[in-house]
PDB file of N, H, CA, C and O in Angstrom:
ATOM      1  N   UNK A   1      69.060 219.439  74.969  1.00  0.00           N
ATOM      2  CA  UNK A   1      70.396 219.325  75.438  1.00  0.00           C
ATOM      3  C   UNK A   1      70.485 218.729  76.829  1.00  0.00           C
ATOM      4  O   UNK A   1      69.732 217.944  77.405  1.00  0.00           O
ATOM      5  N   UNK A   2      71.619 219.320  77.217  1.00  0.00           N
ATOM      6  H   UNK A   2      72.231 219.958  76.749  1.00  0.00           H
ATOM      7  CA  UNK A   2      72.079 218.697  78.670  1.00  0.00           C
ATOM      8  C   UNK A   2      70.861 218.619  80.087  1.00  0.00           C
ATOM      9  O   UNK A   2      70.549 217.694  80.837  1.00  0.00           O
ATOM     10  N   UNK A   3      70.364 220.191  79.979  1.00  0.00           N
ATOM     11  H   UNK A   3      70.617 220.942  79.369  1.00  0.00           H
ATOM     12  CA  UNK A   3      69.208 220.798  80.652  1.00  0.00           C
ATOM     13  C   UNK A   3      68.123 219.866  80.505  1.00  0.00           C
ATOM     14  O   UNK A   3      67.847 219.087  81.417  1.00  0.00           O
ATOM     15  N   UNK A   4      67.616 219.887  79.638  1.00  0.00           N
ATOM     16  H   UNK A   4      67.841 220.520  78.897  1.00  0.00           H
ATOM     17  CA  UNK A   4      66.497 218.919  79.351  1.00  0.00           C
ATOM     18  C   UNK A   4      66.766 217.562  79.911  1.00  0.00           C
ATOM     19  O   UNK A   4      65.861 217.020  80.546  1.00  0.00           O
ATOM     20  N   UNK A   5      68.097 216.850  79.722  1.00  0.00           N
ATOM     21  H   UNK A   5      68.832 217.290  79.207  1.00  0.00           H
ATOM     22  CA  UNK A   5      68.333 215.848  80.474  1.00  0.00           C
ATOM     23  C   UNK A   5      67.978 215.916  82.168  1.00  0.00           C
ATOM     24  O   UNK A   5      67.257 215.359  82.995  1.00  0.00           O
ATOM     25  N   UNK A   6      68.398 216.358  82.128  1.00  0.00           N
ATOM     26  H   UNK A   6      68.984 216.810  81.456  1.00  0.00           H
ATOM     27  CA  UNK A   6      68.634 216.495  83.965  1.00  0.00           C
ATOM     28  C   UNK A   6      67.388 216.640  84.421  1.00  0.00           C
ATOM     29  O   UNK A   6      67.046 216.212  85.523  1.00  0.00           O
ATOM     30  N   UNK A   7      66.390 217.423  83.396  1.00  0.00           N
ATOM     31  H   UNK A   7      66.668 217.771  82.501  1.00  0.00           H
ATOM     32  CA  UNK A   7      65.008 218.171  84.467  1.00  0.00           C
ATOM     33  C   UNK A   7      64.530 216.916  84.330  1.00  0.00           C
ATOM     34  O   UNK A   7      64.102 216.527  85.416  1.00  0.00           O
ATOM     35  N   UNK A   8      64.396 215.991  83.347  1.00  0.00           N
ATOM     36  H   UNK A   8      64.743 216.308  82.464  1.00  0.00           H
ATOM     37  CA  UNK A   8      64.027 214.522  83.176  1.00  0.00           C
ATOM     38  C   UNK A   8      64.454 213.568  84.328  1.00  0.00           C
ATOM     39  O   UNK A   8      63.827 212.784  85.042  1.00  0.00           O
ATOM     40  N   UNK A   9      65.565 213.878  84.250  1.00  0.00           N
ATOM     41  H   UNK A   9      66.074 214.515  83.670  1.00  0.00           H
ATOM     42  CA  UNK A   9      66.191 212.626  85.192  1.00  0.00           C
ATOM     43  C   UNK A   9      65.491 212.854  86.907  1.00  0.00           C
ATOM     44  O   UNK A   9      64.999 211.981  87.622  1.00  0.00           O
ATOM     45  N   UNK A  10      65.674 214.404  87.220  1.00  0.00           N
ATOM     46  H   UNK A  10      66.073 215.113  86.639  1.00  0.00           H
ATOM     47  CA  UNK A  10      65.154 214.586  88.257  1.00  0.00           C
ATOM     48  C   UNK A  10      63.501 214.413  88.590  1.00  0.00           C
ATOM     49  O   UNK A  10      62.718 214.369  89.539  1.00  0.00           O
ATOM     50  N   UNK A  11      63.525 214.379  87.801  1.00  0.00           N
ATOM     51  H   UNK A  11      64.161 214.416  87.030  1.00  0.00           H
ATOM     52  CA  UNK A  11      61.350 214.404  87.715  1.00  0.00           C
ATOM     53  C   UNK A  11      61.024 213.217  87.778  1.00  0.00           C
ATOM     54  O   UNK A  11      59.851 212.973  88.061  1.00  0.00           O
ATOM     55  N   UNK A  12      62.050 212.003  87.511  1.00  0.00           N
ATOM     56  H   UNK A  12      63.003 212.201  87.281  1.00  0.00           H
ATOM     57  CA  UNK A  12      61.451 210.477  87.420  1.00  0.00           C
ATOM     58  C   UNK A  12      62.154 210.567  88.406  1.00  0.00           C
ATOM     59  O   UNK A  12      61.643 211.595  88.849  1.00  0.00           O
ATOM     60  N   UNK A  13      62.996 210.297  89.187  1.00  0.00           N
ATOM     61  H   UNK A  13      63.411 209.462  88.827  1.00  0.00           H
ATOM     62  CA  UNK A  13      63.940 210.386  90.636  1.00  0.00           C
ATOM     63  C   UNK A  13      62.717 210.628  91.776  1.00  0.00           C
ATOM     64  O   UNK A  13      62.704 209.850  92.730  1.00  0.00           O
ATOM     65  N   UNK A  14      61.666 211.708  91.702  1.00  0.00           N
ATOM     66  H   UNK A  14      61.676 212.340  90.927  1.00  0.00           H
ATOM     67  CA  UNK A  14      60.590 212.043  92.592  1.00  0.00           C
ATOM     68  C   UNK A  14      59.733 210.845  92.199  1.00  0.00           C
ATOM     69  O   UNK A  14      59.114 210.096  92.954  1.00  0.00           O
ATOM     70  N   UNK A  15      59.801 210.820  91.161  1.00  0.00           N
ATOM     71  H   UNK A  15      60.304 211.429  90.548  1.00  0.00           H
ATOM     72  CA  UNK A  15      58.425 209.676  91.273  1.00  0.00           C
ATOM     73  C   UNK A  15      58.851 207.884  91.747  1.00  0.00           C
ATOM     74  O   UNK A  15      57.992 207.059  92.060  1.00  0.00           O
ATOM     75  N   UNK A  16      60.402 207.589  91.690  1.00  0.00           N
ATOM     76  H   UNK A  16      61.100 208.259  91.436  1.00  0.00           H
ATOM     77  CA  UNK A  16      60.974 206.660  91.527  1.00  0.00           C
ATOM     78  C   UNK A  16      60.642 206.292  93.356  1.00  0.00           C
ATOM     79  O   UNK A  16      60.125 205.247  93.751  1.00  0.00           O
ATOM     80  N   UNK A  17      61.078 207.401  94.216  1.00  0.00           N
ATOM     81  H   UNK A  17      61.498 208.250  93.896  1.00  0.00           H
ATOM     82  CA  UNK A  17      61.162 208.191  95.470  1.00  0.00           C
ATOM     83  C   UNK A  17      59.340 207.274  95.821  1.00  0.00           C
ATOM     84  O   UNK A  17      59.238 206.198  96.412  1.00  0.00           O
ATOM     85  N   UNK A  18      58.530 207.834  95.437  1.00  0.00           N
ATOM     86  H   UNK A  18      58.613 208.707  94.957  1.00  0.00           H
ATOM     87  CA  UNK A  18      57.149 207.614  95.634  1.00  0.00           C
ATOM     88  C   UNK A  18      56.614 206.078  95.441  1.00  0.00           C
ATOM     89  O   UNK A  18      55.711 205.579  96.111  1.00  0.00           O
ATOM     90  N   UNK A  19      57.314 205.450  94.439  1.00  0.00           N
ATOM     91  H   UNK A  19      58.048 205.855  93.894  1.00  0.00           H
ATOM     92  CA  UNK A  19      57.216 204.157  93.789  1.00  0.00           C
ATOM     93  C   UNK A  19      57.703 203.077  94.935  1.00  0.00           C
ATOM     94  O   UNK A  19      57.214 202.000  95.279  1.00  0.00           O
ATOM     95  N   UNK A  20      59.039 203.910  95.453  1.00  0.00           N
ATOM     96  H   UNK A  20      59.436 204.785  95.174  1.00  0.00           H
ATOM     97  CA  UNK A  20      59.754 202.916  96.376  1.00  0.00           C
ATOM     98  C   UNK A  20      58.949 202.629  97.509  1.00  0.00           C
ATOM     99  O   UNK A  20      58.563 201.550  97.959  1.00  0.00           O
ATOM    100  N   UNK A  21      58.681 204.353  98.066  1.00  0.00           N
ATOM    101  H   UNK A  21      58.994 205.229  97.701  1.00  0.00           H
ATOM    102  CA  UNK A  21      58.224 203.894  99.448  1.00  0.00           C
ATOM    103  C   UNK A  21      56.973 203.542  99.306  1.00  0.00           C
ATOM    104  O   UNK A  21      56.693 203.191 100.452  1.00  0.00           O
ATOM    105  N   UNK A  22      55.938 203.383  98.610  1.00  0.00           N
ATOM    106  H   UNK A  22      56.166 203.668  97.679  1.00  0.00           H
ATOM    107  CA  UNK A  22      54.487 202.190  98.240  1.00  0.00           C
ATOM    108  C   UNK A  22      54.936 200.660  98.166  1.00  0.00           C
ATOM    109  O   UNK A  22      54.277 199.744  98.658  1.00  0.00           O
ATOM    110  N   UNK A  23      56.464 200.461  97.306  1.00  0.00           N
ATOM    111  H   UNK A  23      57.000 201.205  96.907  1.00  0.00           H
ATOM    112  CA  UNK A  23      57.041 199.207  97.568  1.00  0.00           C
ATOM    113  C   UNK A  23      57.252 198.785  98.655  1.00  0.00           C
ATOM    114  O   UNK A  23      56.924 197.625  98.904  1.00  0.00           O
ATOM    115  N   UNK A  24      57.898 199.639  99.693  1.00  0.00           N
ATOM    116  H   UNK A  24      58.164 200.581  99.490  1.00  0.00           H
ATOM    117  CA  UNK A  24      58.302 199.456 100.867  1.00  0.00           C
ATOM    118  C   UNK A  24      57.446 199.016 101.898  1.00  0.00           C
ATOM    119  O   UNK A  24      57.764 198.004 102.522  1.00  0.00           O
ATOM    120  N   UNK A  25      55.972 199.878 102.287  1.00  0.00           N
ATOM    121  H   UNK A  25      55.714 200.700 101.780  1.00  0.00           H
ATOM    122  CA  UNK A  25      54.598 200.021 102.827  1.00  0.00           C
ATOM    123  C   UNK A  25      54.005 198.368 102.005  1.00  0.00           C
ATOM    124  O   UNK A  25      53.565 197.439 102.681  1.00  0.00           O
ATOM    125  N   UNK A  26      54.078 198.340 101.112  1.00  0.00           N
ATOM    126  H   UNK A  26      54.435 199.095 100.562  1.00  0.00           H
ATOM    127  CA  UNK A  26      53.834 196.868 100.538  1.00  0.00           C
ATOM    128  C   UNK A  26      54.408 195.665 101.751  1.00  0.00           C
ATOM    129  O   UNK A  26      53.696 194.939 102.444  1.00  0.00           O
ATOM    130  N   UNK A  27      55.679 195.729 101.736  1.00  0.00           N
ATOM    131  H   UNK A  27      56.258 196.319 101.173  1.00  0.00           H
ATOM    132  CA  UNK A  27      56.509 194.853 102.252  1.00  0.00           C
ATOM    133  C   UNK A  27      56.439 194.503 103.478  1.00  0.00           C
ATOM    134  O   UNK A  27      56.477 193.336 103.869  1.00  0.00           O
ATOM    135  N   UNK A  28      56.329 195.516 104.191  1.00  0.00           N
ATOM    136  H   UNK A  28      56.299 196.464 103.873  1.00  0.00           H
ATOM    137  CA  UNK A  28      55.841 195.633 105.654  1.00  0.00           C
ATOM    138  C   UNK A  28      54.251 195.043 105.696  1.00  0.00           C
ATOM    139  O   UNK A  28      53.665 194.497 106.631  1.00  0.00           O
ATOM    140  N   UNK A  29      54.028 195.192 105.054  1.00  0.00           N
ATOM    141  H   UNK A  29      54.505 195.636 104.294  1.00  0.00           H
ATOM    142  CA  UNK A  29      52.427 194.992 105.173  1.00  0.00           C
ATOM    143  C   UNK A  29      52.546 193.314 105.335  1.00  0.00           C
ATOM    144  O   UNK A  29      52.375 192.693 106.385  1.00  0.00           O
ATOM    145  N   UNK A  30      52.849 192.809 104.155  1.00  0.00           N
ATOM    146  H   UNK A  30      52.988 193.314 103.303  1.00  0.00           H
ATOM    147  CA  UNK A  30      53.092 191.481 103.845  1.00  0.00           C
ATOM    148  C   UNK A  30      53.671 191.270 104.748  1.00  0.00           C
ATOM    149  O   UNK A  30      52.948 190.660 105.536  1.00  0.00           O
ATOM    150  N   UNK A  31      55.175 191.517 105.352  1.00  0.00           N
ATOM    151  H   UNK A  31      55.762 192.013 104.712  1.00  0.00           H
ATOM    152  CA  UNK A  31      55.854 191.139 106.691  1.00  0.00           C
ATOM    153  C   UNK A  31      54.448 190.549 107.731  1.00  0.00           C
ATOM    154  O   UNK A  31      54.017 189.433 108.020  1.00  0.00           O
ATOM    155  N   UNK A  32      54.029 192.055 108.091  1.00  0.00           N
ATOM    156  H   UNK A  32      54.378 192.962 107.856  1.00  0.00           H
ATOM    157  CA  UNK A  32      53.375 191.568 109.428  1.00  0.00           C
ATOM    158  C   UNK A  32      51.914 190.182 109.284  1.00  0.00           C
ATOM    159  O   UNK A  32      51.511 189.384 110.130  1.00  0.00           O
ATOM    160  N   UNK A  33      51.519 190.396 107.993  1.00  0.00           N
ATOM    161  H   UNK A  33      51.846 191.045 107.306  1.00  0.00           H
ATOM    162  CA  UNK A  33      51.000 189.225 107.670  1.00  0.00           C
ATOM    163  C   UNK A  33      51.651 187.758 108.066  1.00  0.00           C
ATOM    164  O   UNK A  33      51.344 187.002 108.988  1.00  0.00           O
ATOM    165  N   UNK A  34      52.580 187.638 107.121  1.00  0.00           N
ATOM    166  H   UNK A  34      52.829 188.252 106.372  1.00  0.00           H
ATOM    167  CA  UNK A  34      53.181 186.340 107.019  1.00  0.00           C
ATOM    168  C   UNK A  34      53.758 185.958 108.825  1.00  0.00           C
ATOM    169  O   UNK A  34      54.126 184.817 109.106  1.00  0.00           O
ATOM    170  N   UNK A  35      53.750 187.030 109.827  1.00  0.00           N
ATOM    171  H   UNK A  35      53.451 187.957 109.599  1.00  0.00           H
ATOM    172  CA  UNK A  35      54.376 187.213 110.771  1.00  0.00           C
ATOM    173  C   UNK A  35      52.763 186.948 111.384  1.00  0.00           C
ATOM    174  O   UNK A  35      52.976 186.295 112.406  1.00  0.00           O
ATOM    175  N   UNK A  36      51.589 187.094 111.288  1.00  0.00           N
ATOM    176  H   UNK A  36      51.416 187.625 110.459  1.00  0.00           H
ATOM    177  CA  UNK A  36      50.607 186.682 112.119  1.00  0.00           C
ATOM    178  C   UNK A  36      50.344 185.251 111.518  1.00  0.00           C
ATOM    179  O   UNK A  36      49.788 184.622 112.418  1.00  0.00           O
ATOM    180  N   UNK A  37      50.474 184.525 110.516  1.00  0.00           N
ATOM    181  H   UNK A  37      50.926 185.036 109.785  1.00  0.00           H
ATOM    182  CA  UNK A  37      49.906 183.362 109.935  1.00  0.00           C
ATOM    183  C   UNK A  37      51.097 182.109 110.679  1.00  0.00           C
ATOM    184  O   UNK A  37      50.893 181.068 111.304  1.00  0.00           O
ATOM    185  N   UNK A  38      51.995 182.611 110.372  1.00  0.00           N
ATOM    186  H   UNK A  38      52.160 183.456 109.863  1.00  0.00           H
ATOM    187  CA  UNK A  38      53.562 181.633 110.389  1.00  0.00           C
ATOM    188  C   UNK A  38      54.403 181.752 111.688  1.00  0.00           C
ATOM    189  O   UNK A  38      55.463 181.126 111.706  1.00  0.00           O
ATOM    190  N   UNK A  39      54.082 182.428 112.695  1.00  0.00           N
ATOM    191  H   UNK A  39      53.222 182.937 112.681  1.00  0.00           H
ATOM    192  CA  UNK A  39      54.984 182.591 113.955  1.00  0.00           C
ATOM    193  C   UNK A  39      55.415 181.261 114.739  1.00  0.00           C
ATOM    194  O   UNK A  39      56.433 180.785 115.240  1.00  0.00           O
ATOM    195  N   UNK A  40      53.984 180.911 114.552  1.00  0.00           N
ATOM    196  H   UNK A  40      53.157 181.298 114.145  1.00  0.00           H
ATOM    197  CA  UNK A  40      54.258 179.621 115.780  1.00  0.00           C
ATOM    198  C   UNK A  40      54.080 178.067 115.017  1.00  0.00           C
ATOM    199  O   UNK A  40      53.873 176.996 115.588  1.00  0.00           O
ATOM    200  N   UNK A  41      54.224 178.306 113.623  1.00  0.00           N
ATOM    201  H   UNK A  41      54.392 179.176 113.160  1.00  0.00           H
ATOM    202  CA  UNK A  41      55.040 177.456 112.847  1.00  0.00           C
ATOM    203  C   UNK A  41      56.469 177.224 112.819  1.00  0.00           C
ATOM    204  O   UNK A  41      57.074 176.155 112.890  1.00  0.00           O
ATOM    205  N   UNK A  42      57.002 178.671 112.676  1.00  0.00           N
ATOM    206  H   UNK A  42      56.509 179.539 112.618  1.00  0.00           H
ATOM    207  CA  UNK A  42      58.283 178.631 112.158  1.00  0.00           C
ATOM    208  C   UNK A  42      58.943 179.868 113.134  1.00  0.00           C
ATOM    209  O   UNK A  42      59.239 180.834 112.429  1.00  0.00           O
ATOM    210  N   UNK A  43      59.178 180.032 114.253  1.00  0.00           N
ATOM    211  H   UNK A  43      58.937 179.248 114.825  1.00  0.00           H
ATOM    212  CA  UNK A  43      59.532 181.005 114.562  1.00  0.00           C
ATOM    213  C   UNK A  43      60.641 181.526 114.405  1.00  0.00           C
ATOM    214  O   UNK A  43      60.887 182.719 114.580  1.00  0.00           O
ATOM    215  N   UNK A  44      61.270 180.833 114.124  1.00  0.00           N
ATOM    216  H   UNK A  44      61.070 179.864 113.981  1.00  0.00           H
ATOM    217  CA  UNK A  44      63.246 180.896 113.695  1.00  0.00           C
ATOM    218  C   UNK A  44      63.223 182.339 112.512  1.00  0.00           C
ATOM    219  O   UNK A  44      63.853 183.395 112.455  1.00  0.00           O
ATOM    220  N   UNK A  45      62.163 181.709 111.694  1.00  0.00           N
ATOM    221  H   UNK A  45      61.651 180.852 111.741  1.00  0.00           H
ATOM    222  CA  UNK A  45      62.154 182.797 110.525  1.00  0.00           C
ATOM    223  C   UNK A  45      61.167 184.125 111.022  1.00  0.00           C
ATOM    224  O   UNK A  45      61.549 185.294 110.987  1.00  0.00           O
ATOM    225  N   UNK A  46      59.719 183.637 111.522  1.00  0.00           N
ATOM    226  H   UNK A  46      59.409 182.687 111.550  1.00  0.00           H
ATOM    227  CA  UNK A  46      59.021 184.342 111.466  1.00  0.00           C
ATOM    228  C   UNK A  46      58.298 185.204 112.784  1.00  0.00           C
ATOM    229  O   UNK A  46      57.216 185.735 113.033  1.00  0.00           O
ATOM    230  N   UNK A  47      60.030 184.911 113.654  1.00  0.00           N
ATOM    231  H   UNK A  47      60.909 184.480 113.451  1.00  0.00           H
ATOM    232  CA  UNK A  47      59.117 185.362 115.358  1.00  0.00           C
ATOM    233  C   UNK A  47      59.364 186.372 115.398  1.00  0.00           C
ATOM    234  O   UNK A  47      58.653 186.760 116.326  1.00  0.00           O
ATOM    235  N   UNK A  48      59.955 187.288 115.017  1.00  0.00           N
ATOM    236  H   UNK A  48      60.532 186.973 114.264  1.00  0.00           H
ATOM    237  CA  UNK A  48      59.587 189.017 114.407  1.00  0.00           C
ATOM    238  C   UNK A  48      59.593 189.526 113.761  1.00  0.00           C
ATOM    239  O   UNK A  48      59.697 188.828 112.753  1.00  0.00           O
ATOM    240  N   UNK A  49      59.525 190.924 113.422  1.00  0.00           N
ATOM    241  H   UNK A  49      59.441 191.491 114.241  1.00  0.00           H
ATOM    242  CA  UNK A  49      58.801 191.753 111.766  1.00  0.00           C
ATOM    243  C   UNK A  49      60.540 191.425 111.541  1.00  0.00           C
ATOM    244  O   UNK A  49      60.614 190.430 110.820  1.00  0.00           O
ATOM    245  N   UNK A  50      61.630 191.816 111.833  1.00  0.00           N
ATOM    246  H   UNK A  50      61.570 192.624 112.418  1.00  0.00           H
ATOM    247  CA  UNK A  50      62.772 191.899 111.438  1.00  0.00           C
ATOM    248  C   UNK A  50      63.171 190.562 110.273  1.00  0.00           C
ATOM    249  O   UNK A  50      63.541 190.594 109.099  1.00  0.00           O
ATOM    250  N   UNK A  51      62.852 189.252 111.380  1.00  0.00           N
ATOM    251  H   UNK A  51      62.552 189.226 112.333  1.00  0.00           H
ATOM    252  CA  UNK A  51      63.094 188.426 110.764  1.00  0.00           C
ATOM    253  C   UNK A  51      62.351 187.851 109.694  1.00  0.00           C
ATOM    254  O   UNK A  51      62.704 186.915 108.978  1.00  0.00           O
ATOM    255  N   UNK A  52      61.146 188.585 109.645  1.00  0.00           N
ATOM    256  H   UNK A  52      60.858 189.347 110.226  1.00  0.00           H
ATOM    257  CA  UNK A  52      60.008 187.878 108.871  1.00  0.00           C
ATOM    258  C   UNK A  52      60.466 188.629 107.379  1.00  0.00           C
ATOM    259  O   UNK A  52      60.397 188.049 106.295  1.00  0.00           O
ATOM    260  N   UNK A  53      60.880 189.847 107.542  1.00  0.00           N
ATOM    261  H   UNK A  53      60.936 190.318 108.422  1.00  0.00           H
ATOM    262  CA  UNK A  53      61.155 190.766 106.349  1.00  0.00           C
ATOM    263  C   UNK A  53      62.304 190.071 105.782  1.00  0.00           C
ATOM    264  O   UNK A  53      62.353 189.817 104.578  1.00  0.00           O
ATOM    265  N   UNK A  54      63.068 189.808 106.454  1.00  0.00           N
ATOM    266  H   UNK A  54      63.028 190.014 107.432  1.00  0.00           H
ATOM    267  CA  UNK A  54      64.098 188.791 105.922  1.00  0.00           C
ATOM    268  C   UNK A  54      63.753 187.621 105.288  1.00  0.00           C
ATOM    269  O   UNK A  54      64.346 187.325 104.251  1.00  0.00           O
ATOM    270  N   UNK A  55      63.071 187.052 105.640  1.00  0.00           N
ATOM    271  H   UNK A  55      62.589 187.293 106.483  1.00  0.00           H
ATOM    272  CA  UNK A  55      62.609 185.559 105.191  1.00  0.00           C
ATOM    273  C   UNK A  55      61.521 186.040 104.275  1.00  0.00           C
ATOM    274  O   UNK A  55      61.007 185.062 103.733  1.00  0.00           O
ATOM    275  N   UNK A  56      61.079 186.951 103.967  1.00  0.00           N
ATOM    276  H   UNK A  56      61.497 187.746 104.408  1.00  0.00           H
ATOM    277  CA  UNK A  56      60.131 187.771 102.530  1.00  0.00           C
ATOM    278  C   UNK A  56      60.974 188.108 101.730  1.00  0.00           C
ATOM    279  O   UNK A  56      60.693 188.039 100.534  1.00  0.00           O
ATOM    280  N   UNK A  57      62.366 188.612 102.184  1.00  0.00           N
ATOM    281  H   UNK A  57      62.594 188.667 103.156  1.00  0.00           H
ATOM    282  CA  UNK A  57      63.003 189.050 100.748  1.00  0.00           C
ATOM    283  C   UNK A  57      63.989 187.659 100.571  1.00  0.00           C
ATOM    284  O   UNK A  57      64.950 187.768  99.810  1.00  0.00           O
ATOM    285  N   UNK A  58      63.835 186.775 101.040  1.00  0.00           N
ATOM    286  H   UNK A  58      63.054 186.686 101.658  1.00  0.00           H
ATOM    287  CA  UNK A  58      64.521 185.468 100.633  1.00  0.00           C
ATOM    288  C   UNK A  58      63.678 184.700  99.675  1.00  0.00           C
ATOM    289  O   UNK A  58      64.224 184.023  98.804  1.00  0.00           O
ATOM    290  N   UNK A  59      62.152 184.772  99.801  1.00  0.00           N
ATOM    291  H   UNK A  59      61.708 185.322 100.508  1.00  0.00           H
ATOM    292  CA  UNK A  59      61.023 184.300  99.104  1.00  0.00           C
ATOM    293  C   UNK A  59      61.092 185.023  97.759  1.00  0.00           C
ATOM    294  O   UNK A  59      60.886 184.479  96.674  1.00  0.00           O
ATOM    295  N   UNK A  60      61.371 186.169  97.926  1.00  0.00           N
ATOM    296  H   UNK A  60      61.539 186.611  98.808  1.00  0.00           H
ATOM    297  CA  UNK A  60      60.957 187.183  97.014  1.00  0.00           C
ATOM    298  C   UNK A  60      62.332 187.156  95.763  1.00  0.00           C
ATOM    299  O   UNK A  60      62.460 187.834  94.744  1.00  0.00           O
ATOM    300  N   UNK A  61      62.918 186.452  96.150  1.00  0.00           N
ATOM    301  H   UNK A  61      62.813 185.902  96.978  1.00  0.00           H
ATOM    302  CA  UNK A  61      64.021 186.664  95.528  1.00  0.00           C
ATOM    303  C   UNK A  61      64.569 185.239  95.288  1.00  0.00           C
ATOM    304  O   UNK A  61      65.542 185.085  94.550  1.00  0.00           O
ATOM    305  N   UNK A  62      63.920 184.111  95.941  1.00  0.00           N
ATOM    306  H   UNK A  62      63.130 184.236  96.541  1.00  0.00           H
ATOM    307  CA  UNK A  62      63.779 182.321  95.028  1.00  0.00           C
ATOM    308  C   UNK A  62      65.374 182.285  96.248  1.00  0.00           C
ATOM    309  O   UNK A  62      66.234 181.911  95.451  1.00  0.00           O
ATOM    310  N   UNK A  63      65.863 182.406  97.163  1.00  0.00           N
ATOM    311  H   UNK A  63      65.165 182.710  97.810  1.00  0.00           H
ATOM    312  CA  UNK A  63      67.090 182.369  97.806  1.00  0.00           C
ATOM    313  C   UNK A  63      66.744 180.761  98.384  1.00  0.00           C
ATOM    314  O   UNK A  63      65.728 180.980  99.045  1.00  0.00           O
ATOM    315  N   UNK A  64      66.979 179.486  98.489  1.00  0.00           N
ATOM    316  H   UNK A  64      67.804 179.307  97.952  1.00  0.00           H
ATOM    317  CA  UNK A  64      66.696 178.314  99.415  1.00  0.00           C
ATOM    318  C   UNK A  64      65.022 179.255  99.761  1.00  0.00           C
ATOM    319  O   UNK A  64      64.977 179.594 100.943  1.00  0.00           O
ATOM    320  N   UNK A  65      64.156 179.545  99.206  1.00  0.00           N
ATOM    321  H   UNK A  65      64.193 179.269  98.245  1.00  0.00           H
ATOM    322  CA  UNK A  65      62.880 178.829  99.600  1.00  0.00           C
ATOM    323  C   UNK A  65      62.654 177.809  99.971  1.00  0.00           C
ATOM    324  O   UNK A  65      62.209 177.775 101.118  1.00  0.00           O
ATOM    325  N   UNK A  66      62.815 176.534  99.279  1.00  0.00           N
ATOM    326  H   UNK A  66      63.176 176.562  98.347  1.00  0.00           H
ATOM    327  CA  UNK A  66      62.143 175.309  99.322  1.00  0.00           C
ATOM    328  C   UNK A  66      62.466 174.976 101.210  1.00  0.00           C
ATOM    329  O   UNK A  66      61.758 174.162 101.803  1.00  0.00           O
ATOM    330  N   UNK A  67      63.468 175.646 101.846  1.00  0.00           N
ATOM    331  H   UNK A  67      64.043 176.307 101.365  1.00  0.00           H
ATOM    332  CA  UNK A  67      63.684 175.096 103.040  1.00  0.00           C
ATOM    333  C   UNK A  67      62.675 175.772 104.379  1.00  0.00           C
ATOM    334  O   UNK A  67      62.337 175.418 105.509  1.00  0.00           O
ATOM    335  N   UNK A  68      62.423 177.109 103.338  1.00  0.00           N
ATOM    336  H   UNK A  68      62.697 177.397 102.421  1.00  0.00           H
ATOM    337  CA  UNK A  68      61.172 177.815 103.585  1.00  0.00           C
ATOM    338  C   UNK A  68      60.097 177.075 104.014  1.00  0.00           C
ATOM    339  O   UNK A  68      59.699 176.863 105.159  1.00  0.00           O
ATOM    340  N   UNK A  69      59.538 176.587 102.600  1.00  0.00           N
ATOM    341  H   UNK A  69      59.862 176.759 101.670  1.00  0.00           H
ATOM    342  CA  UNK A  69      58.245 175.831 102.959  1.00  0.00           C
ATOM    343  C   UNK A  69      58.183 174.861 103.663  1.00  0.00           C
ATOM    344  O   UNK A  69      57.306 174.596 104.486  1.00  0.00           O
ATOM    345  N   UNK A  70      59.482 174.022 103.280  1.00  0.00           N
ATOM    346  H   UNK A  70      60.195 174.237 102.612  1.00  0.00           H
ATOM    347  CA  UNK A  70      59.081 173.029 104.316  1.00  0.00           C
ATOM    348  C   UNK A  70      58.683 172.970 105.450  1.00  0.00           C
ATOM    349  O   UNK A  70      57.710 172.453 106.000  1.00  0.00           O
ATOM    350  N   UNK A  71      60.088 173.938 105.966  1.00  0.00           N
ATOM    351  H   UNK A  71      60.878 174.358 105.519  1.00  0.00           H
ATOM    352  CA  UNK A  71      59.442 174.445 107.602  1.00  0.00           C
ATOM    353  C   UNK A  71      58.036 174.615 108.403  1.00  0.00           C
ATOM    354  O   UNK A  71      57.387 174.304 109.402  1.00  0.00           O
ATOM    355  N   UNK A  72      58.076 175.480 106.972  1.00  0.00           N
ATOM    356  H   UNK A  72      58.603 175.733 106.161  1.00  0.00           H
ATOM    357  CA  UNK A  72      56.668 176.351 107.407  1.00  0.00           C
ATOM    358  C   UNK A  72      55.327 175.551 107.258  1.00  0.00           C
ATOM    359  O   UNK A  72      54.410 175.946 107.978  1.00  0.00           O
ATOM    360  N   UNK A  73      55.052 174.404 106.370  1.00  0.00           N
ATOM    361  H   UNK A  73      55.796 174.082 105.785  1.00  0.00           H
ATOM    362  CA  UNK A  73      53.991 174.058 105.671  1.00  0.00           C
ATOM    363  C   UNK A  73      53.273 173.249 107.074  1.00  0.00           C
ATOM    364  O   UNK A  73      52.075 173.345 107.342  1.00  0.00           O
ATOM    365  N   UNK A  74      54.323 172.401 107.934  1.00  0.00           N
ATOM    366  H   UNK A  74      55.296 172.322 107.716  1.00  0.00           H
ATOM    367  CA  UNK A  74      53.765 171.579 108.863  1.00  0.00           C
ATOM    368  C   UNK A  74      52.568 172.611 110.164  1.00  0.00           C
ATOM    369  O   UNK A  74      52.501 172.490 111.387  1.00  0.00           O
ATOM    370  N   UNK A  75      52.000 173.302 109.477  1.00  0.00           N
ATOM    371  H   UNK A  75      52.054 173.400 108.483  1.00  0.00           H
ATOM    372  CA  UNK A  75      51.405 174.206 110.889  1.00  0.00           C
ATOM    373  C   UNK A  75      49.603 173.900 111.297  1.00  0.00           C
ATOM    374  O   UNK A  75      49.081 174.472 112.255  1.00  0.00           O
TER     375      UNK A  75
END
């Protein structure tokens, strides 16, 4: 029944919780990467973690990349 629903829903909710923030720790990770390789290529995008996370979830998500690389490729 209803019960059974819920203890379900809540039990994947903890793990969903755990999933995210490994996604998250991912992201950052990659940030500060792409933020030591690409700074003084492209600094517009990549001259801090703020902006670099930004310009990762623009990659990550196909948003005008291509204006991405270009930028970036001349380094």
């Amino acid at each position: 029944g209803p019960k059974v629903v819920m203890k379900v829903i809540g039990k994947s909710l903890k793990m969903n919780g755990v999933i995210f923030l490994l996604m998250f720790c991912m992201f950052v990770t990659f940030a500060i990467v792409l933020r030591q390789n690409f700074s003084k290529s492209d600094p517009k995008r990549f001259g801090s973690t703020l902006n670099t996370m930004s310009t990762l979830l623009q990659l990550l998500t196909l948003d005008d990349w291509i204006s991405v690389y270009y930028t970036s490729r001349n380094y």
